[in-house]
Each structure stands twice: as structure tokens, then as C-alpha cells.
C-alpha positions, 0 to 999 in steps of 0.5 A, a space after each residue: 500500500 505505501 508503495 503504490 501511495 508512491 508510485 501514484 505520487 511519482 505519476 502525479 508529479 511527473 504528470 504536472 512536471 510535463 504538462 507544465 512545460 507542453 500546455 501549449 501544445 497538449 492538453 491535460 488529457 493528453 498528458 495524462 495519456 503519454 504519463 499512461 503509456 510510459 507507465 504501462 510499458 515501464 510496469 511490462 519492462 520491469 515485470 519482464 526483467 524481475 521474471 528474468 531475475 526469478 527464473 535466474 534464481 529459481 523463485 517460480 511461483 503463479 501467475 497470480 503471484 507474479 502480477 501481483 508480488 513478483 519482482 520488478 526491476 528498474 532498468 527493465 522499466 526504464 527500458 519499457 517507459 523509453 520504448 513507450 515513449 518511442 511507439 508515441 513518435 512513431 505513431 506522430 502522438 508526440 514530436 521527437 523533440 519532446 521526446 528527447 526534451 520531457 519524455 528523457 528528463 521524467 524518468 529520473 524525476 519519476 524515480 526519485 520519488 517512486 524509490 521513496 516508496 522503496 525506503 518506506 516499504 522496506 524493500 531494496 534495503 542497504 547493508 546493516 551499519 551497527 545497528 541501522 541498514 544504509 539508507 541506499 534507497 534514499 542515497 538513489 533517490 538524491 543521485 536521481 534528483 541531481 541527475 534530472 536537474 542536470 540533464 533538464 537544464 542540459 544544452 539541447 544539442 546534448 544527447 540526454 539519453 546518454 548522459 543519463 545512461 552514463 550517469 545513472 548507470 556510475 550511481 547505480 553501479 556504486 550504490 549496489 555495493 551498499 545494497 543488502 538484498 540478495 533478491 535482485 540477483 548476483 552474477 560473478 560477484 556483481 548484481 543484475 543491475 550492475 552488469 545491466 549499468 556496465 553495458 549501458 555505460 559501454 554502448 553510450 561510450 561506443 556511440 560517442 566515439 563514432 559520432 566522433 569519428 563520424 564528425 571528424 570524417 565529415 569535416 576531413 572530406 568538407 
């Protein structure tokens, strides 16, 4: 119940954060439409990933259990929200700028207050420190906030998308370390989330170098 109190409260202040600033384009209801889509192919993304992470550590349950308990994992829902946004373009519901310009910085804004409900629910825990678990949810939470006023008032000709792949993927890559829960999944050592953060960070570095040496061709031949 805490939980969903939070994530209604993340789709309220998302839903406002992106009318505000396209009101004179789209109405409310068509705001609260795109808030929808990107909820629902974000709530599909991150079940998919959480089945992904239960079969890995055979915690099989029903179909009923898993609608309603199983796991769900963040950059699956990143995943799901940004694919959301994506079918909107190409169905010509929204414009590609508005895409690379709201759809892009709702995410971190989204997450900040829906990993609240994370610290108040009690799940996604941190280590024991003495006598207190680390407060890794809220520490996530701080870095998401930061992360969205960075990328928000980020120069347009940045591409956002891969500075928040990068940046998210450092501070989730570090903050898994103070994590304590084993349910999220260990590979070699390291989380599902962290290798997940690796491969992120990896392509957004591929794509800078070739736009790079793409730039850099074009102007050798010009």
C-alpha cells in the first residue's frame, strides 16, 4: 500500500512536471495519456526483467503471484517507459523533440520519488551499519534528483539519453555495493543491475566515439 501511495505520487508529479512545460501544445488529457503509456510499458519492462531475475534464481511461483508480488526491476522499466515513449513518435502522438526534451528528463524525476516508496516499504534495503541498514534507497533517490536537474537544464544539442545512461548507470553501479538484498540477483560477484549499468555505460561510450569519428570524417572530406 505505501508503495503504490508512491508510485501514484511519482505519476502525479511527473504528470504536472510535463504538462507544465507542453500546455501549449497538449492538453491535460493528453498528458495524462503519454504519463499512461510510459507507465504501462515501464510496469511490462520491469515485470519482464524481475521474471528474468526469478527464473535466474529459481523463485517460480503463479501467475497470480507474479502480477501481483513478483519482482520488478528498474532498468527493465526504464527500458519499457523509453520504448513507450518511442511507439508515441512513431505513431506522430508526440514530436521527437519532446521526446528527447520531457519524455528523457521524467524518468529520473519519476524515480526519485517512486524509490521513496522503496525506503518506506522496506524493500531494496542497504547493508546493516551497527545497528541501522544504509539508507541506499534514499542515497538513489538524491543521485536521481541531481541527475534530472542536470540533464533538464542540459544544452539541447546534448544527447540526454546518454548522459543519463552514463550517469545513472556510475550511481547505480556504486550504490549496489551498499545494497543488502540478495533478491535482485548476483552474477560473478556483481548484481543484475550492475552488469545491466556496465553495458549501458559501454554502448553510450561506443556511440560517442563514432559520432566522433563520424564528425571528424565529415569535416576531413568538407
Amino acid at each position: 500500500m505505501v508503495y503504490l501511495f508512491f508510485s501514484v505520487l511519482s505519476f502525479a508529479i511527473t504528470l504536472h512536471f510535463i504538462y507544465y512545460n507542453v500546455k501549449n501544445k497538449y492538453n491535460y488529457n493528453q498528458c495524462i495519456f503519454i504519463c499512461f503509456c510510459l507507465c504501462v510499458g515501464g510496469y511490462i519492462g520491469a515485470k519482464l526483467l524481475g521474471i528474468f531475475v526469478m527464473v535466474y534464481r529459481n523463485r517460480l511461483c503463479t501467475i497470480k503471484e507474479l502480477l501481483l508480488y513478483g519482482d520488478m526491476v528498474y532498468y527493465g522499466g526504464l527500458y519499457g517507459a523509453l520504448n513507450s515513449g518511442i511507439i508515441l513518435v512513431k505513431i506522430n502522438f508526440i514530436s521527437s523533440e519532446f521526446y528527447k526534451k520531457y519524455i528523457i528528463c521524467s524518468i529520473p524525476l519519476f524515480h526519485t520519488i517512486s524509490r521513496c516508496g522503496c525506503f518506506f516499504s522496506g524493500c531494496c534495503y542497504g547493508k546493516t551499519l551497527g545497528n541501522v541498514k544504509i539508507p541506499v534507497q534514499l542515497l538513489e533517490s538524491m543521485c536521481e534528483l541531481i541527475i534530472f536537474f542536470i540533464i533538464f537544464y542540459m544544452d539541447e544539442k546534448i544527447n540526454k539519453l546518454v548522459c543519463y545512461f552514463v550517469m545513472y548507470g556510475i550511481a547505480r553501479f556504486c550504490l549496489e555495493f551498499l545494497r543488502g538484498d540478495i533478491e535482485r540477483g548476483i552474477i560473478y560477484g556483481i548484481s543484475i543491475s550492475q552488469w545491466l549499468s556496465i553495458i549501458n555505460i559501454i554502448v553510450c561510450l561506443i556511440w560517442y566515439l563514432s559520432k566522433k569519428l563520424e564528425n571528424k570524417n565529415v569535416k576531413k572530406y568538407n
